[in-house]
KEKOLTI-884352 format. One record per residue (C-alpha): x, y, z; residue in three letters. Coordinates in steps of 0.1 Angstrom, whole numbers, plus 5000, padded with zeros to 4 digits. Layout:
REM residues N
XYZALA ...
END
This chain:
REM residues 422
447734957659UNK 448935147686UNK 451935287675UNK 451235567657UNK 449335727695UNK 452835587704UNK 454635787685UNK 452736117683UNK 453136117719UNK 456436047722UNK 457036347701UNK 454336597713UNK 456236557749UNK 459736587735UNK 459036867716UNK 456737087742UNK 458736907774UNK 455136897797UNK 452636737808UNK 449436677797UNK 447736927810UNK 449637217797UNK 449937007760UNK 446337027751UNK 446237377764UNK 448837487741UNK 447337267710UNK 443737377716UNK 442837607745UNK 438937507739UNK 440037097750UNK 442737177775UNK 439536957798UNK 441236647779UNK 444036677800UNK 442636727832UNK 440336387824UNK 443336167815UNK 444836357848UNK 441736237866UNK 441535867848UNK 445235857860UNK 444335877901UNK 441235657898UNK 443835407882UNK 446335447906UNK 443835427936UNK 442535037918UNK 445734937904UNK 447334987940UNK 444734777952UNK 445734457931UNK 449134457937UNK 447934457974UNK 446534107967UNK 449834007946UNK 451734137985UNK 449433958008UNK 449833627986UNK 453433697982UNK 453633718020UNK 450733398022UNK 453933228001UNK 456333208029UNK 455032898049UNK 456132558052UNK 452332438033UNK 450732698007UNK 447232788026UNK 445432787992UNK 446332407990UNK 443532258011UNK 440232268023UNK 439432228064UNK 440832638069UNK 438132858089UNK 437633038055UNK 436632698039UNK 432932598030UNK 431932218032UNK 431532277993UNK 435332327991UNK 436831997972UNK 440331967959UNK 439731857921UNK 442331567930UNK 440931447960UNK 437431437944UNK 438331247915UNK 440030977934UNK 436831007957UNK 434730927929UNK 436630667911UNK 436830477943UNK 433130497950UNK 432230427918UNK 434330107918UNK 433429987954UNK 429830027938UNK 430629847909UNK 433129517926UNK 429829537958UNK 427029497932UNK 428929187911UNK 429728997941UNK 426228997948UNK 424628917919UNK 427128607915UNK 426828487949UNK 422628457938UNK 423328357899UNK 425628087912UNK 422527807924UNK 419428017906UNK 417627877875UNK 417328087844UNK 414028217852UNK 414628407887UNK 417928517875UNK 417028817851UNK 414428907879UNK 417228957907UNK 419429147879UNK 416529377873UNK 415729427910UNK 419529447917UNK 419929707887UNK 417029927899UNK 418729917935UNK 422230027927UNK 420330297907UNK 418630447933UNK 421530417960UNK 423630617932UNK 421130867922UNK 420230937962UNK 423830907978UNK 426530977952UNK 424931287932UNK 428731417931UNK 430131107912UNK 427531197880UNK 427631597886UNK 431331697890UNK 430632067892UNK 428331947922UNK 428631867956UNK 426431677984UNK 426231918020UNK 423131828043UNK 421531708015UNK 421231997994UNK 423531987958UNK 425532297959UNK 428432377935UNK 432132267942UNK 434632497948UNK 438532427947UNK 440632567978UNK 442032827958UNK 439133017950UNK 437733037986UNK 440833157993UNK 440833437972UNK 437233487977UNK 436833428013UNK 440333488028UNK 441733768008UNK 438733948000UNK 435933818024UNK 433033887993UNK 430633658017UNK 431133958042UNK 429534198015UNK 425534268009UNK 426434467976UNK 427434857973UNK 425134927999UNK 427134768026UNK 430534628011UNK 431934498045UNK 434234578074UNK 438134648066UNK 440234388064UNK 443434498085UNK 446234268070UNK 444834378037UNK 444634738041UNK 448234668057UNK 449334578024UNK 447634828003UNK 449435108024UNK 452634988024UNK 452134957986UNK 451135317985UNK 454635388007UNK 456635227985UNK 455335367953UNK 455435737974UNK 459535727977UNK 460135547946UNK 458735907929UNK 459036147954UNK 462336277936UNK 460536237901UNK 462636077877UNK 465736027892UNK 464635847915UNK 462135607901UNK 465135567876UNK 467135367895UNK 463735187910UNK 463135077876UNK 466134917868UNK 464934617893UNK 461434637890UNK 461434627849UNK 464634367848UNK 463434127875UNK 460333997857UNK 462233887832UNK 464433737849UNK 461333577868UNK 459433437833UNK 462933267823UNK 462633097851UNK 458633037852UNK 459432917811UNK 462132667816UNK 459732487847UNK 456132517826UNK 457532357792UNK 458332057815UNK 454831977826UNK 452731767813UNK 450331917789UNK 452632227783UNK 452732147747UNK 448832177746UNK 448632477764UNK 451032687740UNK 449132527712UNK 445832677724UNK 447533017728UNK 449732997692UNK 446832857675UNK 444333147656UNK 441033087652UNK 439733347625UNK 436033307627UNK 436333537660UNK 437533817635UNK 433833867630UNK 433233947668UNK 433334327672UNK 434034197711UNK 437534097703UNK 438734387686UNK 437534597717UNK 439434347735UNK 442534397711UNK 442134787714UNK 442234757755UNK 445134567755UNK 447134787736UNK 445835087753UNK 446734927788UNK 450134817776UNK 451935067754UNK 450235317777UNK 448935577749UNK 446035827764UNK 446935797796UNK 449036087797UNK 452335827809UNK 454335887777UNK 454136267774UNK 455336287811UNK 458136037806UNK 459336217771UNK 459236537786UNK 462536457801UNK 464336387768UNK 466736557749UNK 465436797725UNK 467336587697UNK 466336307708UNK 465435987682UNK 461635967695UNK 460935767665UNK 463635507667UNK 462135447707UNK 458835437694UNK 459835137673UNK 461934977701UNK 459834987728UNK 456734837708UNK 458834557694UNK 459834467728UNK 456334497743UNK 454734307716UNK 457334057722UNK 457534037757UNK 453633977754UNK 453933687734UNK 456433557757UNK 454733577788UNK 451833407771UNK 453633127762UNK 454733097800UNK 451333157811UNK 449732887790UNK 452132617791UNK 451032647832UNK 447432687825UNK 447732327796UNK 449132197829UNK 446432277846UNK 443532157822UNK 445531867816UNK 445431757855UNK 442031837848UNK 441131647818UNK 442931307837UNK 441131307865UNK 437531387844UNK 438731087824UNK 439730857853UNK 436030937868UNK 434130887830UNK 436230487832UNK 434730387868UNK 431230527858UNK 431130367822UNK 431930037843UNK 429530107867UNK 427130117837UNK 427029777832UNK 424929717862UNK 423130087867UNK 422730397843UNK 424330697851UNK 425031007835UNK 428731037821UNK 431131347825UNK 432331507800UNK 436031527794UNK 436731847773UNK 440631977772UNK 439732287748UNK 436732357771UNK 439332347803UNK 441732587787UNK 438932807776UNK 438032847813UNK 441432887828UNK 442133137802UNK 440133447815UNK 439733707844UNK 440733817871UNK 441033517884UNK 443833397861UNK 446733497883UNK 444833437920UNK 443033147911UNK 443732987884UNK 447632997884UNK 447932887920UNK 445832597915UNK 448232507892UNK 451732647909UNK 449932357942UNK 450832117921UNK 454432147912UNK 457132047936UNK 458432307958UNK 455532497956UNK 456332747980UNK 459532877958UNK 457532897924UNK 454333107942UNK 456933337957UNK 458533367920UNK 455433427906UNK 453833677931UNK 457233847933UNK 456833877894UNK 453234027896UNK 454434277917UNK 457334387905UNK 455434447874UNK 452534617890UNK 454934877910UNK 456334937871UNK 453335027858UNK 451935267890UNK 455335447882UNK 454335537849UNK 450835627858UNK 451335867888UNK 454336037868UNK 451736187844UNK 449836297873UNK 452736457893UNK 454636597860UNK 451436747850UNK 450536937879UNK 454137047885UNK 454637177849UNK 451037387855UNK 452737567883UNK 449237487905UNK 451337487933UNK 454237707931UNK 455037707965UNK 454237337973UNK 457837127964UNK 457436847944UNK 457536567973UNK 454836727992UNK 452436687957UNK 453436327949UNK 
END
């Protein structure tokens, strides 16, 4: 859907070699204001967009310790709500059967010498007991999204996400907009070198974020090949890329997924944002615009699909873990049930890779979770982060180009060089 803006770019900057803001001038006088808004969309992206790959440096950095800090709870970020899903299922499962093997010993040491009559009595009082102890002590073992702290039932968090959330971006710090918190200095640390780095990879223009780009663009592939032949191995893999491959065309009638559709392809061919007139500026008057048009969509399409399939054959992983441990605690309750009632979890693997499969929190959360589980955890998390910001220095290229082309071709400046307006 997006090729044809693809296209029509590609040859509206060829062919009038400037930006955006002198293009719509020359087109239409009366809209030359669409240029300076995709000019202005452009630096509100580049100020956010900076911002994230800040994160992907500080984790990157976070990577290079002998144990992954997101791995466990007990840090002075940590809440007595943090639980590693492991830990609590084997936490559970062992409660439940100490409960259960407790309870049996007891009622056979009394049904050994009792008649028939008192028997059902002491199973009923016994029953009603275990009950009660379960219902007042062990609220976690029948709520797994919950968790016991002084008494009060609050809602378990894994060590990942109270990293990200209390570590890295200290939201418990925040009362809202109208007071968002103090700076974080090894943050802002990395947001600034970020800014540096993106500074004298353009502040030649082209030629130099030319070279730049041969690593940055060619090093997350190289990254995913790797990231693909370690995620088909795990467990669950198969399930993951099943949920991703597999359509489900009732969704066709949500007008939310086609907006979804029409932002993805906006935010990764680039159309509208002013990127491609910039970039095809710099072409050769005779330049095949159309044959790159059909190149470089083929290969983004298809360098989508692929990193989706490495993405979700970590996140099946991940639900997978998931679903065993849900089932290992589901097979001590149910035999707890024989002697007490209690309320069953459910085990849902399309409902785990629903939730893994959305947000922000896919690559800071959800992925690490996963990437604590592999062996060598240290090397994948650096792979990974490595990858995410390789591939978010690619893209600020492209964005602040169509700033810095733009105001150089309007001559805003004719005295200021370009380096000084990057």
């Amino acid at each position: 859907g997006g090729l044809p803006l693809f296209y029509m770019e590609l040859a509206l900057g060829q062919f009038h070699r400037c930006g955006c803001l002198s293009i719509w001038k020359r087109i239409c006088p009366a809209l030359k204001g669409v240029g300076y808004a995709i000019c202005l969309i452009d630096i509100y992206m580049g100020m956010y967009y900076n911002t994230i790959i800040g994160w992907a440096v500080y984790y990157l950095i976070a990577s290079f310790t002998t144990e992954l800090p997101w791995t466990k709870c007990g840090n002075v970020w940590n809440t007595e709500a943090c639980t590693p899903v492991t830990a609590f299922a084997n936490a559970t499962a062992t409660a439940a059967t100490g409960l259960l093997n407790g309870t049996t010993t007891l009622v056979d040491s009394i049904f050994t010498n009792a008649s028939t009559t008192i028997g059902p009595m002491v199973q009923t009082v016994l029953n009603g007991t275990t009950q009660a102890l379960l219902t007042s002590t062990s609220t976690v073992a029948t709520n797994p999204a919950s968790v016991m702290v002084g008494g009060i039932e609050m809602v378990r968090t894994s060590p990942a996400r109270e990293f990200f959330e209390r570590q890295v971006l200290e939201q418990y710090k925040s009362d809202g907009l109208d007071y968002m918190g103090p700076v974080k200095p090894s943050l802002a640390l990395c947001v600034f070198g970020v800014f540096v780095l993106v500074y004298f990879s353009l502040w030649k223009g082209v030629r130099s974020a030319g070279k730049v780009v041969w690593v940055t663009a060619l090093a997350p592939y190289v990254v995913l090949l790797i990231l693909l032949a370690r995620g088909v191995t795990l467990p669950g893999a198969a399930e993951g890329i099943r949920y991703y491959l597999t359509p489900e065309w009732h969704k066709l009638k949500n007008s939310r997924v086609w907006i979804d559709a029409a932002s993805q392809i906006f935010f990764s061919l680039g159309p509208g944002f002013g990127t491609l007139l910039a970039l095809s500026s710099y072409n050769k008057f005779n330049n095949n615009c159309y044959r790159d048009a059909l190149v470089v969509s083929f290969t983004n399409c298809s360098t989508s699909m692929f990193a989706g399939v490495v993405v979700f054959s970590v996140i099946g992983f991940k639900a997978h873990s998931i679903f065993d441990s849900c089932v290992e605690e589901r097979t001590a309750l149910m035999a707890l049930n024989k002697t007490a009632e209690a309320d069953l979890p459910v085990c849902d693997l399309q409902k785990e890779l629903q939730n893994s499969a959305s947000g922000t929190g896919l690559a800071f959360i959800i992925f690490t979770e996963a990437i604590n589980q592999f062996p060598a955890a240290q090397l994948w998390a650096v792979l990974f982060f490595l990858m995410l910001f390789t591939l978010g220095i690619d893209s600020q290229f492209g964005t602040l180009e169509g700033v810095t082309t733009s105001l150089v071709d309007m001559k805003l400046f004719p005295n200021v060089p370009k380096e000084v307006i990057t």
